[in-house]
C-alpha positions as CSV (number, residue, x, y, z in Angstrom):
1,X,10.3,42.5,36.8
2,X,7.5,40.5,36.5
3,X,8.1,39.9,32.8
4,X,11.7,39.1,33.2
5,X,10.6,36.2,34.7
6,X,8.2,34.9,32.7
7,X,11.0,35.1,29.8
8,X,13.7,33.4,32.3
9,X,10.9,30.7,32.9
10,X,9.9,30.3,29.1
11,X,13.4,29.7,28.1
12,X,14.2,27.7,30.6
13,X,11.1,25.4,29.6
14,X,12.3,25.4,25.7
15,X,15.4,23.9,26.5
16,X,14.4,21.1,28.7
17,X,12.0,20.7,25.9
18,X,14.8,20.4,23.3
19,X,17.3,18.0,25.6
20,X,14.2,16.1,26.0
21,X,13.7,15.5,22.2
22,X,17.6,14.8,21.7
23,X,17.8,12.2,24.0
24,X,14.9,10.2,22.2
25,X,16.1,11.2,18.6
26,X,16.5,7.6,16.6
27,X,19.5,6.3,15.1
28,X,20.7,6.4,11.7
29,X,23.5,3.9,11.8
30,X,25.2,2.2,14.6
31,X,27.2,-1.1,14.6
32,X,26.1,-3.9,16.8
33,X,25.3,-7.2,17.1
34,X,22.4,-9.0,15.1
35,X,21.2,-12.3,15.6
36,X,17.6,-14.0,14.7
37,X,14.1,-14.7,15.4
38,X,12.8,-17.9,16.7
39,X,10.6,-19.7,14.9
40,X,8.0,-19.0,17.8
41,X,6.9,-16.2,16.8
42,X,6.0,-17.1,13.3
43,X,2.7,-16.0,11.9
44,X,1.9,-13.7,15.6
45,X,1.9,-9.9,14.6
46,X,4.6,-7.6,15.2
47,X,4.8,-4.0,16.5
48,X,3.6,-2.0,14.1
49,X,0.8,-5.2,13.1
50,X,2.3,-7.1,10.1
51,X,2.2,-10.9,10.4
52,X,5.9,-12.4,11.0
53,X,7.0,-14.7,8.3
54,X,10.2,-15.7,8.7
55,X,10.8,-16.1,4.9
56,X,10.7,-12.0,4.9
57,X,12.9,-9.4,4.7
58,X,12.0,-7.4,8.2
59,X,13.8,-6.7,11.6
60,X,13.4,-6.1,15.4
61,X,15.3,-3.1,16.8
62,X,14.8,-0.3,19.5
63,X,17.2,1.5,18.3
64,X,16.0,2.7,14.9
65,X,12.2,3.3,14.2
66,X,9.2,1.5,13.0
67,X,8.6,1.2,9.6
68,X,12.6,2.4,8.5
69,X,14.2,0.6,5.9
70,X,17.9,-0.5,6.7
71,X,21.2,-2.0,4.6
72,X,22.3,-4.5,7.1
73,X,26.4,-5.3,6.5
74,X,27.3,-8.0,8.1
75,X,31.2,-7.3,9.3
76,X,32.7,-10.0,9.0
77,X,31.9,-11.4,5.3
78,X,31.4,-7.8,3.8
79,X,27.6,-9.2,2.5
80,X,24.3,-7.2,2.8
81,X,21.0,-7.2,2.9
82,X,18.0,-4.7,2.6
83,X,15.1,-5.0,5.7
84,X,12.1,-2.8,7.1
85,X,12.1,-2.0,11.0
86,X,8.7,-4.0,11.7
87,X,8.7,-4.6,15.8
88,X,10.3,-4.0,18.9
89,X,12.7,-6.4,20.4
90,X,13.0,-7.2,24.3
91,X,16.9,-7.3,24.4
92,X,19.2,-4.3,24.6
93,X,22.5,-5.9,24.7
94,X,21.9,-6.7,21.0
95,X,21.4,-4.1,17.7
96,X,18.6,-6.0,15.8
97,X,17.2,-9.4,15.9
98,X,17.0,-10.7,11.6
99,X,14.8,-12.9,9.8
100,X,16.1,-16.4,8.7
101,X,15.9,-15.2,5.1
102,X,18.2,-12.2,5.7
103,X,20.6,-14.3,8.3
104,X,20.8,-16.4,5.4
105,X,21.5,-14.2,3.1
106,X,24.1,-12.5,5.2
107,X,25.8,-15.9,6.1
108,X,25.8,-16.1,9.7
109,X,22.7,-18.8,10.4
110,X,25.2,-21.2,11.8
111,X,26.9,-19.2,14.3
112,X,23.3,-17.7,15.6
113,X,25.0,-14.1,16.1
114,X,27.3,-11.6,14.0
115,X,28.8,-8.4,14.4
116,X,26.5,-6.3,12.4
117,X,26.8,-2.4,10.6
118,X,23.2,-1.0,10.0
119,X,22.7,2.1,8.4
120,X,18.9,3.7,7.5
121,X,18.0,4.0,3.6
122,X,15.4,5.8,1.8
123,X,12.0,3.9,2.2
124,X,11.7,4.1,-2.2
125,X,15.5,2.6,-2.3
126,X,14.8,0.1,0.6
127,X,11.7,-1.1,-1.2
128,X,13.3,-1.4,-4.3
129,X,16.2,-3.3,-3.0
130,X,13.9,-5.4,-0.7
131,X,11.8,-6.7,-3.6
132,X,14.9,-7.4,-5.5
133,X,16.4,-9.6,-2.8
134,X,13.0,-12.1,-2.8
């Protein structure tokens, strides 16, 4: 009996372990909002400690993770650009806060905000594409 129980406990623990891990499991696309950063935080380090240039080709998101490479569509206009997930921003309500040099690219500095599709790359195809766009 004894050792009924310890099974019954045991798998009860591996599957709170595994919801556990779902519930943190990181994104691979998602559609969402983008806008971009202030000029305030130029030359302060981000997240994973690079120095933010705003003439760069990186992102803020919490939904995918550090160091990812992403194809950022912009929805509305059909253009794209590549980026690398470089820090962590402090708003939910939006996907992923841009660079001026990919909001320009993507053609939606004016308005400040665009409905965004983001989809994670390879990190060899996202580097490639990344120093192709500067």
């Amino acid at each position: 009996m004894p050792t009924q129980k310890r099974i019954i406990a045991t798998l009860l623990l591996m599957l709170c372990c595994i919801g556990t891990q779902a519930r943190f499991r990181h994104k691979h696309k998602a559609r969402g909002i983008a806008s971009y950063y202030s000029n305030k935080y130029e030359g302060k380090k981000t997240a994973n400690g690079d120095v933010f240039t705003n003439r760069g080709y990186t992102a803020a998101s919490n939904k995918f993770r550090l160091g990812a490479y992403a194809r950022v569509t912009n929805r509305s206009n059909g253009s794209h650009v590549y980026v690398r997930i470089n820090d962590r921003m402090g708003n939910d309500k939006r996907l992923i806060d841009l660079t001026v040099a990919a909001t320009e690219k993507l053609g939606f500095k004016q308005q400040g905000t665009t409905r965004v599709k983001v989809k994670v790359v390879k990190a060899r195809k996202g580097k490639r594409h990344i120093r192709r766009q500067g």
